[in-house]
C-alpha positions in Angstrom: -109.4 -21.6 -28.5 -108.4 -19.5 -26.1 -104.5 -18.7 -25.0 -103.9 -18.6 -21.1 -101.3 -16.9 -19.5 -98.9 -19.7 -19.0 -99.1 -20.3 -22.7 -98.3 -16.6 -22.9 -95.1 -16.2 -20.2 -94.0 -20.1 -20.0 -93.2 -21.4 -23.3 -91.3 -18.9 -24.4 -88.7 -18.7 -21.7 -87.9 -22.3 -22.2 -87.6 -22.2 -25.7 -84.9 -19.1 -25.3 -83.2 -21.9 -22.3 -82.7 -24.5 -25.3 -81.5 -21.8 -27.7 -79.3 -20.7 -25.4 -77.7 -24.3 -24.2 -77.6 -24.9 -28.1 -75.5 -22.1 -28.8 -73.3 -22.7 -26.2 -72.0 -25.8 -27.0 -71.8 -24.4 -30.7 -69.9 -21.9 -29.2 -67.0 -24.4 -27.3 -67.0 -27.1 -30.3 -66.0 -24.2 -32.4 -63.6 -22.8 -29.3 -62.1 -26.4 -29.4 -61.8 -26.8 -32.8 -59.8 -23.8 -32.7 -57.6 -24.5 -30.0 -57.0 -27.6 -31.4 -55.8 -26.2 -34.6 -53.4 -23.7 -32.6 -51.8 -26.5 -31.0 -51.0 -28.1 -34.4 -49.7 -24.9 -35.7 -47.6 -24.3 -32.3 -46.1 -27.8 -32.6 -45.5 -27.7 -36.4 -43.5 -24.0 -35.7 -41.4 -25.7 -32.3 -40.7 -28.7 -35.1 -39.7 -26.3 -37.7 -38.0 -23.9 -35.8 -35.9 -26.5 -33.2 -36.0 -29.7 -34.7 -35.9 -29.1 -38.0 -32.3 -30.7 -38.4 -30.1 -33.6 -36.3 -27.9 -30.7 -35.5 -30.8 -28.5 -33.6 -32.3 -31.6 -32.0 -29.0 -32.5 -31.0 -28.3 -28.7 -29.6 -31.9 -28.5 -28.3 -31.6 -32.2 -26.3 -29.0 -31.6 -24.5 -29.8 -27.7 -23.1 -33.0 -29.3 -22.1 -31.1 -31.7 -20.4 -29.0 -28.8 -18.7 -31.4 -26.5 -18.2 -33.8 -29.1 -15.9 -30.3 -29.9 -13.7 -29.9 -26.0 -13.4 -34.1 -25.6 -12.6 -34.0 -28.6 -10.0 -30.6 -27.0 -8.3 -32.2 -23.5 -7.7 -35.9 -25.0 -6.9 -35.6 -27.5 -4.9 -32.2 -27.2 -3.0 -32.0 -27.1 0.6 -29.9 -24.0 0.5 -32.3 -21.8 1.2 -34.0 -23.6 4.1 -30.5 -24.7 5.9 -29.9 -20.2 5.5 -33.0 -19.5 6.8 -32.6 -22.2 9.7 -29.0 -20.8 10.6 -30.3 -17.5 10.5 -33.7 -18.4 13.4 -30.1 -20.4 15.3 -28.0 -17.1 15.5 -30.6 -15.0 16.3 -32.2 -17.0 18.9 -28.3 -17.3 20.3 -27.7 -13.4 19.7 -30.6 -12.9 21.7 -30.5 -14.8 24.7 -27.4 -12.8 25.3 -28.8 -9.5 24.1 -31.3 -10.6 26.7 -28.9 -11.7 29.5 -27.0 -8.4 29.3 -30.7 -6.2 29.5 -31.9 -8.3 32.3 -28.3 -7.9 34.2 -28.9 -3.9 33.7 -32.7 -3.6 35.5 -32.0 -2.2 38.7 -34.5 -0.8 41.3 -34.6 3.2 42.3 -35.9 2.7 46.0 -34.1 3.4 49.3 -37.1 1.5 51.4 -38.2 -2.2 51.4 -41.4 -3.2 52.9 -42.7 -6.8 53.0 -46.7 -7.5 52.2 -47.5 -10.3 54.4 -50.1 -10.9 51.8 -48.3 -11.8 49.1 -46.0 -13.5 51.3 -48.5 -16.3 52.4 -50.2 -16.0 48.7 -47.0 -17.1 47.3 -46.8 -20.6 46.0 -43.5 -22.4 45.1 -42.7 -22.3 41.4 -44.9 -19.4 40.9 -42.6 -17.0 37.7 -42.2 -14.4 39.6 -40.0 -12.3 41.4 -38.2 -12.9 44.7 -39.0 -9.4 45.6 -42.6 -9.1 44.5 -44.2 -10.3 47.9 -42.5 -7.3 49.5 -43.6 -4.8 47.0 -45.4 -4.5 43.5 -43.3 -1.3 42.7 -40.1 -3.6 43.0 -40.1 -5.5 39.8 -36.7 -4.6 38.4 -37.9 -2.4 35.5 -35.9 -1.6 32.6 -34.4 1.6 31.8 -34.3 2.8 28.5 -31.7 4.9 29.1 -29.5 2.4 30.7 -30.1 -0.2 28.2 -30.1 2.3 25.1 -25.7 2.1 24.8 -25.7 -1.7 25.7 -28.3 -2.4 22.6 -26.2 -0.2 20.8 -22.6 -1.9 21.4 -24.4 -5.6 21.1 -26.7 -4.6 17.9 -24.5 -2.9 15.4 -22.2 -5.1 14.5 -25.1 -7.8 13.6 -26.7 -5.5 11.5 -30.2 -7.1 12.7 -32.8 -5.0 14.0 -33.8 -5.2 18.0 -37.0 -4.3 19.9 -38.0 -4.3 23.3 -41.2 -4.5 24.8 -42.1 -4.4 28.4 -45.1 -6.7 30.4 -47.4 -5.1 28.5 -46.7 -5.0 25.0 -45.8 -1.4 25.0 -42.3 -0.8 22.8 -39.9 0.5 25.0 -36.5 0.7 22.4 -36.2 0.0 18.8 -32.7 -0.3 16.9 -33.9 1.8 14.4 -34.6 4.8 16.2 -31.5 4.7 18.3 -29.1 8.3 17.9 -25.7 8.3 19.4 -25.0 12.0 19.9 -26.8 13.4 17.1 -26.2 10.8 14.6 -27.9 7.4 13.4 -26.9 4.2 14.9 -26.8 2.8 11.2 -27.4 3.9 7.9 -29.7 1.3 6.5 -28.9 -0.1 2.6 -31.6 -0.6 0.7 -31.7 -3.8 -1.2 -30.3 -3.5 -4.6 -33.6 -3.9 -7.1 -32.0 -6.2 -9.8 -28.6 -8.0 -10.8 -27.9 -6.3 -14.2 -28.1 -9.1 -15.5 -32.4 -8.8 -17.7 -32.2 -12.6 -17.4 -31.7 -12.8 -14.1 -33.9 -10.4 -13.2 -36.6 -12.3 -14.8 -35.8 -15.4 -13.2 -35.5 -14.0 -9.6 -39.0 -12.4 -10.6 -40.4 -16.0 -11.7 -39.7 -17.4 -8.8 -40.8 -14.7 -6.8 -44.1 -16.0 -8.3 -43.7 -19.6 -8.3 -45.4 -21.7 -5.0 -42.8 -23.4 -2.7 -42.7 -21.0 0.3 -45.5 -20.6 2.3 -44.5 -17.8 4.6 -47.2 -15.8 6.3 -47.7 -11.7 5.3 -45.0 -9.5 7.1 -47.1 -6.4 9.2 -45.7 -3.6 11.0 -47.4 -2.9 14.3 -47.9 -0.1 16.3 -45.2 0.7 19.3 -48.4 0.2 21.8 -49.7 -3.5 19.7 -46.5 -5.8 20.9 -48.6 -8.4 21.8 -50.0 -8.6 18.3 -46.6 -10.1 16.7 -47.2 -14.0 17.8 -43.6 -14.5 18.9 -43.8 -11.7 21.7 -47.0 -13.0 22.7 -45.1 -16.5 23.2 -41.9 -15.1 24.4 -44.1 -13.2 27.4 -45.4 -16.4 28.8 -41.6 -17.1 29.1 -40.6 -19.6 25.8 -38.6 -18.2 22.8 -40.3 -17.9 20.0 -39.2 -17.6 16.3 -41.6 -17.2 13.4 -40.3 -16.6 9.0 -42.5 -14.2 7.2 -42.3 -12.0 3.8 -43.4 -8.9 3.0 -44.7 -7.1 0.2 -41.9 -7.3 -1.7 -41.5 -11.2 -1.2 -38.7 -10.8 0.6 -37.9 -12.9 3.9 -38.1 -11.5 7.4 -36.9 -13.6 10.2 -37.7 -13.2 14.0 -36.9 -14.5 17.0 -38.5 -13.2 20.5 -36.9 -14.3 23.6 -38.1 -13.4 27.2 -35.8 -11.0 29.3 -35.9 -12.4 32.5 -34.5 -11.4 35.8 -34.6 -13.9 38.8 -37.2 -16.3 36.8 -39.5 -13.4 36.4 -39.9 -12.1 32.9 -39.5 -8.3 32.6 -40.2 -7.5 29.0 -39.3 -9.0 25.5 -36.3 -9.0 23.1 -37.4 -8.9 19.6 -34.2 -9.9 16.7 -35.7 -9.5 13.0 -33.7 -9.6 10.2 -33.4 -7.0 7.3 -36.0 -7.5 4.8 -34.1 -8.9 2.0 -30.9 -9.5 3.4 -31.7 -13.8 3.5 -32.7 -13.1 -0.2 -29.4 -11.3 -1.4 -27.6 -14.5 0.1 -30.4 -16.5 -1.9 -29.3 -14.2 -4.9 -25.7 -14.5 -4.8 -26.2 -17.9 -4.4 -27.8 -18.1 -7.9 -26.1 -16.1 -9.4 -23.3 -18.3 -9.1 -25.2 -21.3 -10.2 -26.3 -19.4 -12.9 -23.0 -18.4 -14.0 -21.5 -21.7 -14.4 -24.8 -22.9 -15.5 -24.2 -20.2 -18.6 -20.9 -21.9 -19.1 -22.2 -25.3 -19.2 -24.2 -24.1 -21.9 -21.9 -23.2 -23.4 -19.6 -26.4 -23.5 -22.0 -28.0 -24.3 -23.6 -25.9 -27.3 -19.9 -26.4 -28.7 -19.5 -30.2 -27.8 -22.8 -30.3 -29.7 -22.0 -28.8 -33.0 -18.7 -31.1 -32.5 -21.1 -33.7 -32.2 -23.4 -33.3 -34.8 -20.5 -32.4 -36.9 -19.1 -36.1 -36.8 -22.8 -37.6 -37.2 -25.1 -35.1 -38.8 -22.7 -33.5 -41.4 -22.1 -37.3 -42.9 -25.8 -38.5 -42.8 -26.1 -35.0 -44.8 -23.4 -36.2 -47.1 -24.5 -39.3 -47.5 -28.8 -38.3 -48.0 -27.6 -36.0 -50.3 -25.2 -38.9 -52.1 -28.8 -41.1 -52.5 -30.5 -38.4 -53.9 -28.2 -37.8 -56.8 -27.9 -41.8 -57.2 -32.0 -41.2 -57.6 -32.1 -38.2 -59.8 -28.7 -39.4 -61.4 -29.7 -41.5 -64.8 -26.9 -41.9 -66.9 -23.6 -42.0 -64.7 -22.6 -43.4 -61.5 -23.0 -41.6 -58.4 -20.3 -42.0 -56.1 -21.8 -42.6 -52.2 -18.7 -41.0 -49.9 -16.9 -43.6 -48.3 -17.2 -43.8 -44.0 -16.3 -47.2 -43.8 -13.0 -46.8 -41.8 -15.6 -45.2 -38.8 -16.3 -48.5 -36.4 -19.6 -46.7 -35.5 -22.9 -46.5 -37.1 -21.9 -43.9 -39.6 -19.6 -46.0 -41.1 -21.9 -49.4 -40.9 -24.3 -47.0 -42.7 -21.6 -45.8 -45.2 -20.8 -49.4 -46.2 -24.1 -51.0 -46.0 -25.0 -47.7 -48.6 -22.4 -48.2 -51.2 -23.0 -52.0 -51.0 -26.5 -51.4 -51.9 -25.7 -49.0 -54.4 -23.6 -50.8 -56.4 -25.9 -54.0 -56.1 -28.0 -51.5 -57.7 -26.1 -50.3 -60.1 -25.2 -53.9 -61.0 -28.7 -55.4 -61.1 -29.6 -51.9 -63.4 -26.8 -53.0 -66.0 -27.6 -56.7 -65.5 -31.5 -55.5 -66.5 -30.4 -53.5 -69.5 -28.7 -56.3 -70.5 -31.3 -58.5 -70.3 -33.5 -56.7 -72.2 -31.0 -56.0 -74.8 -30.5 -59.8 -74.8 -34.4 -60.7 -75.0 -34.7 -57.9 -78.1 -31.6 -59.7 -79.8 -33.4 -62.9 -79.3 -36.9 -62.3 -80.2 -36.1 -60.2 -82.9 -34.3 -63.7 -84.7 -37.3 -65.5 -84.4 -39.9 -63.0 -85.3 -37.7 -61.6 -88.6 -37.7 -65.6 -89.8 -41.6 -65.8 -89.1 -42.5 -62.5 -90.6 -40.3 -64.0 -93.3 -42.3 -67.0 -93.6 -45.9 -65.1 -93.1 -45.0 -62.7 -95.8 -43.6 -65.5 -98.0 -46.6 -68.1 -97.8 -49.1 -66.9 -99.6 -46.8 -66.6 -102.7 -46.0 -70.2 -103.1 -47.3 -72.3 -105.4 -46.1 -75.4 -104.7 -47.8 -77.7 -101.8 -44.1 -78.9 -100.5 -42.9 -74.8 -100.6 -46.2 -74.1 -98.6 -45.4 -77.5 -95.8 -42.3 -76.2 -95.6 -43.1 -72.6 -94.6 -46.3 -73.8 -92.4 -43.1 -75.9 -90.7 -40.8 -72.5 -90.1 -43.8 -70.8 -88.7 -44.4 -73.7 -86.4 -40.9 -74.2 -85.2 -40.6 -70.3 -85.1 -44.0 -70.0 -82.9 -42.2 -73.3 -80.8 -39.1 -71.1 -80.6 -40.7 -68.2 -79.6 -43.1 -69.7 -77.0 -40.0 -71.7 -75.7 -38.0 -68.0 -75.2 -40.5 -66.4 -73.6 -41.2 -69.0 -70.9 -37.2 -69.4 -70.2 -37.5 -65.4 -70.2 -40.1 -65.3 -67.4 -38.9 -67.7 -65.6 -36.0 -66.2 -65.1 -36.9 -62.8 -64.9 -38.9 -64.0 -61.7 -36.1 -66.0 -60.1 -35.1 -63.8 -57.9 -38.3 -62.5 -56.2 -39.4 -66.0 -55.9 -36.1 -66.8 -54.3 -36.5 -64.4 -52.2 -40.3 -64.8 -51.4 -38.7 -68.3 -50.3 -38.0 -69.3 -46.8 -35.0 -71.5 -46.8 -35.2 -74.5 -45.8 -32.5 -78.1 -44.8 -32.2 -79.6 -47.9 -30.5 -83.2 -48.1 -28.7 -82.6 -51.5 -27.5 -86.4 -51.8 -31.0 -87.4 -52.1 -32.4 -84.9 -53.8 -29.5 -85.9 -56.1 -30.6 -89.5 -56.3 -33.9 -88.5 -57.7 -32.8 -86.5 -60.0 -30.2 -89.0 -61.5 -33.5 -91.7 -61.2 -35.8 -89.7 -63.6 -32.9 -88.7 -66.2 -31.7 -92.7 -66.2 -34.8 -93.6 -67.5 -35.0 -90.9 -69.8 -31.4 -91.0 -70.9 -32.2 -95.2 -71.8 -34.1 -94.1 -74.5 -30.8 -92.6 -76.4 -28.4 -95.2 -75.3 -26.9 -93.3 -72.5 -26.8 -94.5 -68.8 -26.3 -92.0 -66.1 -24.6 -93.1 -62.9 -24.6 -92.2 -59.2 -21.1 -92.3 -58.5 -20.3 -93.5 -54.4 -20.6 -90.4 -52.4 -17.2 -89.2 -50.6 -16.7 -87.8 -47.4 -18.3 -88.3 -44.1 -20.5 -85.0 -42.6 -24.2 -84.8 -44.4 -24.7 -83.4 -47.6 -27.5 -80.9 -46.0 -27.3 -77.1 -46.9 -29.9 -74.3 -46.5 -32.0 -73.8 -50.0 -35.1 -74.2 -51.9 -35.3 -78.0 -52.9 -37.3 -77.9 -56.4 -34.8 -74.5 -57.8 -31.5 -77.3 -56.6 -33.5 -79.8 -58.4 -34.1 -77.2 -61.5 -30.1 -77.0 -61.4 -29.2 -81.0 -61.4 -31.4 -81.9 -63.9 -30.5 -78.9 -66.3 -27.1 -80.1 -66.0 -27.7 -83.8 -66.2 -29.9 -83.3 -69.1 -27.7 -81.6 -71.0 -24.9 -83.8 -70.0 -26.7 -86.3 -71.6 -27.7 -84.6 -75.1 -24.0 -84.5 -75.5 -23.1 -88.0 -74.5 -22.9 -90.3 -77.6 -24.7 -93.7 -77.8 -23.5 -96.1 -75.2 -21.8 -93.4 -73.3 -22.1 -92.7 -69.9 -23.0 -89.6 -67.1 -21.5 -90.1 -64.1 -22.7 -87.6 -61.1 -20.8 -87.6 -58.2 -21.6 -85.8 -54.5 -18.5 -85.1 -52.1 -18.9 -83.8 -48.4 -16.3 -81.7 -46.3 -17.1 -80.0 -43.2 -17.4 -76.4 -44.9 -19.0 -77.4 -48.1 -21.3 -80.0 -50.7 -19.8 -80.3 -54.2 -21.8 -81.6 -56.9 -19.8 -83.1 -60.4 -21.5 -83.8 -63.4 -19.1 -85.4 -65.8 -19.5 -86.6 -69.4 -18.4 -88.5 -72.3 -19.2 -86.0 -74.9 -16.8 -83.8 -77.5 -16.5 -81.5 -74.4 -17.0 -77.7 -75.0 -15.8 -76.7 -78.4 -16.7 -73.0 -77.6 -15.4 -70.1 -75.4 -16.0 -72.1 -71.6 -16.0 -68.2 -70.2 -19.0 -67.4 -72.4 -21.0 -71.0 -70.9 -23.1 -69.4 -68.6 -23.7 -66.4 -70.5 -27.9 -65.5 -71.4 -28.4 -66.8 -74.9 -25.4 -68.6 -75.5 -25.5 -72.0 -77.0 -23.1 -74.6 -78.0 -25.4 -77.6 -79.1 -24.1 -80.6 -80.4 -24.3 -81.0 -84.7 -27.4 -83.3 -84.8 -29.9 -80.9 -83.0 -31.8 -78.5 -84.7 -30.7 -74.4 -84.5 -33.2 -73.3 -82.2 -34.2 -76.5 -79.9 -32.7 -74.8 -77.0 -33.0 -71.3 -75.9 -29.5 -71.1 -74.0 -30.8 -69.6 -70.7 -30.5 -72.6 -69.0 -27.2 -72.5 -67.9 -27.7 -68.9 -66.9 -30.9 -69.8 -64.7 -28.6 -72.4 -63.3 -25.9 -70.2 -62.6 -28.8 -67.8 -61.3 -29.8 -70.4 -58.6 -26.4 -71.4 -57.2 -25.5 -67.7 -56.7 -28.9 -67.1 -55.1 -27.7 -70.0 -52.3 -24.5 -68.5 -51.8 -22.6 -71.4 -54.2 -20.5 -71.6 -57.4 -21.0 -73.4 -60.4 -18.2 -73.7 -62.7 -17.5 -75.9 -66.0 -14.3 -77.2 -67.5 -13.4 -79.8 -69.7 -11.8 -83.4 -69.0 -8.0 -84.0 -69.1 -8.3 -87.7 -69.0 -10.4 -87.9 -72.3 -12.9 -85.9 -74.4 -16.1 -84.9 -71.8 -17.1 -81.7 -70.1 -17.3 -81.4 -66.6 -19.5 -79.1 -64.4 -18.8 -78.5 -60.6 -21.3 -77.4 -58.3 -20.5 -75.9 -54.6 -22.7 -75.1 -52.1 -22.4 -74.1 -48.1 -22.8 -77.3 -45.8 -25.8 -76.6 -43.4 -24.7 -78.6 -40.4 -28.0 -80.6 -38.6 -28.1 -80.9 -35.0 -29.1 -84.8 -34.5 -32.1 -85.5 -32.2 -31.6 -86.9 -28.4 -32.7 -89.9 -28.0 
């Protein structure tokens, strides 16, 4: 097959264009990626290097703060537009006299007068010119440099402002700056000093040399023949002052004002004021140099009310981080959290709410260790008579030696299956109660119910359980779960009733107040024989001589005692003084229940 020419020249060049448009955008994903990767590192070095600590941010904050009321002061005041627009005022007033004086000097050097009948009938009214020009055009009052030269001189110097004149034509007649009185120079001029001293200052003045704002036109020196070149002379010939702001290379302002010298409505030449270069800007300077200065002292102040600052919040949130971290490294003694709590700030309502936390921790810790140590007691009881029994059973001989051991290994197995489900139970209490919305509970009929089952069971031993008339007038409501309150009741009615002797009686009584609900479970049993201090310890039992050792596994009590704590309550126990019994009290908080409108 044969190749062509465009198969030759064409496809190439548009496989280099892909190439090409390919690489490039390799090219900027990998100059983004980059970029990208610089801007982490540049905000990871600010965050190390100026927030690193509450102290720095606090230090850093607050010279922002500073330094953007400094940087709106110097940018954007009106200082240096009311300066330059009181400078345009007083030159345009220091030239209209300037002006006044020249045009009262012009005179005419002529002995003759002749009249041009011409002009005379070419004249219209309110022509600018002058009452002598239709007589002659040599007449114009003219002005003479040499007459005007001392009067410039006297009315010039003191301003320290630079004046020109130009005649009709544009053409520079005197110029301040070349004026000589008898050999010497009308004014030295003082060139603008180049910097402050001050390096920062410098480089500020030097920034906002740079920065946009003023958008003055180029300064350019003319020629003394190019007058009508400067705009404002141009204006000022027509016969309207004329004031125009420039800079020149340097950035530095030049202000002029042109204003027509006129003698007898008929303008003979032009008064040009300009400024210095750089004189506007030295005001500027001074200006903000005194901002600056007591912007430098601000700082200051406030670099030291700062540290103060972070002294009374930063050194004790670094006192008290460095209190939690030995409380978490710290396993075998107490560490103390340092005590703020006379501050009414947050330092202080941090302080408190720290050492309250730590020693519920510390607390629930010990509480833990205990508990373990009590389940190991416990277990180990059970589990040494099984083993026992286990270890025993296969040398007896005897069918009643063998029930009997088969019997201990039940009631041990019983035993131990009973402990371990009172030892989950409450080992869980307290995340459940705190899973747990609370919610109203009535407590008198919750009460009821639980006085309804336990009658029926307590019948079958003899034993009646009564609901006693309840006392006081608000509702028996408070804030709770209902089936852990239920959990409590019928522990305590249950055992109230173990301990009751046939025909005896439970009475349960529920009294109101306006603060509080207390619950009283009274019975008409030996009472507690024991230590009452020890009631509602874990594991502690004080059964009554006809149940078996082992029936109960003594954390009921301590469940209960649990539960009524978790709700804010107490629970106590005592025994009767009017005759043998036991008595438990239960308190809890009143919930009060807004009634519905009808």
């Amino acid at each position: 097959m044969a190749v062509t020419g465009h198969d030759l020249q064409g496809d190439p060049p548009a496989t280099n264009k892909v190439a090409d448009r390919r690489g490039v955008k390799v090219l900027m994903a990998g100059l983004g990626k980059r970029l990208r990767i610089a801007w982490r590192s540049v905000g990871k070095l600010v965050g190390a290097v100026f927030f690193s600590s509450l102290a720095q941010r606090i230090i850093v904050l607050n010279l922002a703060g500073l330094a953007v009321l400094v940087l709106g002061i110097l940018f954007l005041n009106q200082w240096r537009t009311g300066l330059i627009d009181a400078r345009l005022q007083s030159l345009r007033v220091q030239g209209e006299i300037i002006a006044s004086a020249i045009a009262a000097s012009a005179t005419v050097d002529s002995d003759v007068i002749t009249v041009n009948p011409d002009r005379l009938i070419e004249l219209k009214t309110g022509d600018a010119v002058s009452s002598l020009s239709f007589f002659d055009p040599a007449l114009e009052f003219p002005i003479n440099p040499e007459r005007v030269a001392p009067l410039l001189r006297n009315l010039v110097t003191p301003t320290k402002t630079r004046a020109r004149i130009y005649d009709k034509e544009g053409l520079l007649i005197l110029d301040s700056d070349n004026l000589y009185a008898r050999g010497e120079v009308l004014r030295s001029l003082a060139k603008p000093q180049d910097g402050t001293g001050f390096f920062l200052f410098d480089w500020w003045n030097t920034l906002m040399a740079w920065l946009p704002g003023d958008d003055f036109p180029q300064y350019q020196e003319y020629g003394a023949d190019e007058g009508t070149r400067y705009p404002e002379v141009a204006s000022a010939l027509t016969g309207a002052a004329s004031a125009i702001v420039r800079v020149d290379a340097k950035h530095q302002l030049v202000v002029s004002v042109a204003v027509p010298v006129q003698r007898v409505r008929a303008t003979v030449g032009v008064l040009l004021l300009s400024t210095n270069p750089g004189e506007i800007d030295q005001i500027d300077t001074a200006e903000r140099w005194g901002i600056l200065r007591i912007a430098l002292v601000a700082a200051a102040v406030t670099i030291i009310l700062s540290l103060l600052l972070a002294g009374t919040i930063a050194g004790p949130l670094r006192r008290l981080a460095g209190a939690a971290e030995r409380v978490q490294n710290s396993a075998t003694m107490r560490a103390e959290i340092p005590d703020f709590s006379d501050r009414a700030d947050e330092v202080g309502h941090l302080s408190r709410a720290l050492r309250s936390m730590t020693s519920a921790l510390y607390n629930r810790i010990e509480a833990i260790e205990r508990f373990a140590a009590d389940v190991a007691h416990e277990l180990k009881n059970p589990l040494t008579s099984l083993r026992s029994a286990v270890e025993t059973l296969p040398r007896a001989k005897r069918a009643e030696d063998r029930e009997r051991l088969h019997a201990i290994i039940q009631h041990d197995v019983k035993r131990l299956d009973r402990l371990i489900s009172d030892i989950s139970n409450a080992s869980r209490l307290d995340a459940e109660l705190a899973r747990q919305s609370a919610e109203v509970v009535d407590v008198e009929k919750l009460v009821e119910t639980m006085v309804s089952i336990q009658k029926d069971l307590a019948a079958g031993v003899n034993v009646d359980v009564i609901l006693d008339k309840r006392s006081g007038r608000p509702a028996a409501t408070a804030l709770g779960h209902d089936s852990r309150l239920a959990q409590v009741f019928n522990n305590l009615i249950d055992n109230a009733v173990s301990f009751s002797p046939p025909g005896g009686a439970v009475h349960v009584a529920v009294l109101t107040s306006e603060t509080e609900i207390t619950v009283t479970v009274t019975d008409e049993g030996p009472g507690i024989r024991g230590d009452i201090s020890r009631i509602f310890q874990r594991f502690y039992t004080d059964r009554p001589d006809g149940e078996h050792f082992g029936d109960h596994s003594g954390l009921g009590l301590s469940i209960s005692k649990q539960i009524i704590e978790a709700h804010k309550g107490s629970i106590t126990a005592e025994n009767r003084t009017d005759r043998s019994g036991a008595k438990f009290v239960v308190k809890l908080r009143r919930a009060a229940v807004e009634k519905p409108r009808k």
